[in-house]
C-alpha positions as CSV (number, residue, x, y, z in Angstrom):
1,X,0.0,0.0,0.0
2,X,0.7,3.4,-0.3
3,X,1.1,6.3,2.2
4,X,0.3,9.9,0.2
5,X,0.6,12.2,3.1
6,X,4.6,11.3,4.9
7,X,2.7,8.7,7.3
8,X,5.6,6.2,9.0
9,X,4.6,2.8,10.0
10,X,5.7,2.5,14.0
11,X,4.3,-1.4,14.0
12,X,3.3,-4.4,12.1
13,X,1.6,-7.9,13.4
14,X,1.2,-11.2,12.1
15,X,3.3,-10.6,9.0
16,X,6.9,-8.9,8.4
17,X,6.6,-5.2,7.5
18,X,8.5,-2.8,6.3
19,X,8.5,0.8,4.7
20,X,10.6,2.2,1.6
21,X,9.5,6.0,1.2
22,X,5.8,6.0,1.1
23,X,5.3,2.5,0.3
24,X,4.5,-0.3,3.1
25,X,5.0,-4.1,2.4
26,X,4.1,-7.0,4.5
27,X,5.3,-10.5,3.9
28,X,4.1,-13.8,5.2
29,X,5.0,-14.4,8.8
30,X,7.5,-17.5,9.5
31,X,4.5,-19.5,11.3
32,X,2.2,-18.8,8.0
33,X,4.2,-19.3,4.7
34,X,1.4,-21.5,3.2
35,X,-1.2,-19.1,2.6
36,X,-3.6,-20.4,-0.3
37,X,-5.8,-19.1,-2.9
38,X,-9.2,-18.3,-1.0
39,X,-7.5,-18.4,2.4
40,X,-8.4,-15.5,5.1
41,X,-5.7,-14.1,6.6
42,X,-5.3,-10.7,8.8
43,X,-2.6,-8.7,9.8
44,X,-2.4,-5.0,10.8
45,X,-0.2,-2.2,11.7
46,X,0.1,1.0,13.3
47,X,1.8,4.3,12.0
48,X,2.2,8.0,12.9
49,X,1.8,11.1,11.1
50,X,3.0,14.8,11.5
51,X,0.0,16.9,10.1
52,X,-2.9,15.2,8.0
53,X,-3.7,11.7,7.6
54,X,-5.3,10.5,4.2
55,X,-6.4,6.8,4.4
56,X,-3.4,4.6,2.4
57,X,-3.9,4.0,-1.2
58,X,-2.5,1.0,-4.1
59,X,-3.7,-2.6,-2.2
60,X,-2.5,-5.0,-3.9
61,X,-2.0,-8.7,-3.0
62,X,1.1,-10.4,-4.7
63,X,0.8,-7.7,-7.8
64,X,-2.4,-7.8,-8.4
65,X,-5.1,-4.8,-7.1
66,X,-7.7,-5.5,-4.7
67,X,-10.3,-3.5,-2.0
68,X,-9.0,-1.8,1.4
69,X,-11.2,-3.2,3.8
């Protein structure tokens, strides 16, 4: 996903995060590298921001676009 307004991710559960500029990644977590077609899975984060706070943009799941939600 996409930050648009200089938001920094703090925190990430159930999946490895990370931040490059204003775009977050998460990976599968050691314990769930199996993940298959169909399969619910949820992970979350936390982040900060400095002035406004414009809800993330770009999902995608392994390229492909999808819902926030």
């Amino acid at each position: 996903m996409t930050f648009t307004a200089g938001q920094r991710l703090t925190e990430g559960w159930s999946g490895t995060w990370t931040q490059r500029g204003n775009r977050l990644t998460a990976s599968a977590p050691p314990w769930k590298t199996d993940l298959q077609p169909g399969e619910a899975f949820t992970t979350g984060f936390n982040g900060s921001f400095a002035a406004s706070n414009p809800a993330p943009t770009g999902f995608t799941v392994n390229g492909a676009a999808c819902p926030a939600g």
